[in-house]
C-alpha positions in Angstrom: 44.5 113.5 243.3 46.3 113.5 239.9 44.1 116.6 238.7 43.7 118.7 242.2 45.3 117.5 245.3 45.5 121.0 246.3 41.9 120.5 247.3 41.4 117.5 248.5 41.0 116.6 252.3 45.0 115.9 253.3 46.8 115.1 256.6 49.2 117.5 256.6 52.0 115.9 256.2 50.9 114.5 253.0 49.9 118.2 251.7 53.9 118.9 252.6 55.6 115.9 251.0 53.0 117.0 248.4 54.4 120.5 248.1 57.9 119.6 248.2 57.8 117.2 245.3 56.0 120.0 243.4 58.4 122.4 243.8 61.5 119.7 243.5 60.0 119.0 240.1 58.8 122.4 238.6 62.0 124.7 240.0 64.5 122.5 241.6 67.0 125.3 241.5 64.8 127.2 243.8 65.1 124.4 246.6 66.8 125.3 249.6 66.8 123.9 253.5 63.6 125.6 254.5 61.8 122.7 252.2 63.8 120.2 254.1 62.9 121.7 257.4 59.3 122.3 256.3 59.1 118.3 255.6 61.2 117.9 259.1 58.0 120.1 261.0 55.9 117.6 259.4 57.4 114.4 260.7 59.2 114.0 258.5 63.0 112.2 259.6 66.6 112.6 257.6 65.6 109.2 256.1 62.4 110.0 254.4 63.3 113.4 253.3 66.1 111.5 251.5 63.8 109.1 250.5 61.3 111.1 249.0 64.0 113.3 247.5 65.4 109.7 245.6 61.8 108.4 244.6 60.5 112.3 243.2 64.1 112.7 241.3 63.8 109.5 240.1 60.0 110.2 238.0 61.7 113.3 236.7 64.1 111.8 235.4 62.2 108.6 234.0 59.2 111.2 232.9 62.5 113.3 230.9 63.5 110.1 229.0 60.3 108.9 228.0 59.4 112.3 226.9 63.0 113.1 224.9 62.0 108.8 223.4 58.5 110.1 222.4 57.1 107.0 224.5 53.2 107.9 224.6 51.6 108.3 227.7 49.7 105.1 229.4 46.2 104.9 228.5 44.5 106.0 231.8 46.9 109.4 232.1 45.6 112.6 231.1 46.4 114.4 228.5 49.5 116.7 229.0 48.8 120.3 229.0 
């Protein structure tokens, strides 16, 4: 999963919670309500989308401050590329 989740065997509302954290994380400004409805057509209620928006915001943000620290990585990470 950490290396290729793309591929592996998902239900699908794991493969969209999956997708919207991606695209939260690598171009947040591109977000927009169709990623909100796209977790909503997965099952997804007001009260996980909100949650899941909190808990993927929230390791950006931690992942930005150990980075800008130059905290190394734990052990059994790989290597950033």
């Amino acid at each position: 999963m950490k290396t290729g989740w793309r591929q592996a065997t998902l239900p699908d509302a794991d493969r969209a919670l999956l997708e919207f954290a991606e695209k939260l994380t690598r171009a947040p400004a591109q977000m927009g309500a169709a990623d909100v409805e796209a977790l909503r057509q997965a099952g997804f209620d007001d009260r996980a989308v909100h949650d899941a928006v909190q808990v993927i915001s929230y390791f950006n943000y931690i992942n930005r401050v150990a980075d800008g620290l130059g905290t190394d990585p734990e052990p059994d990470f790989p290597p950033r590329g």
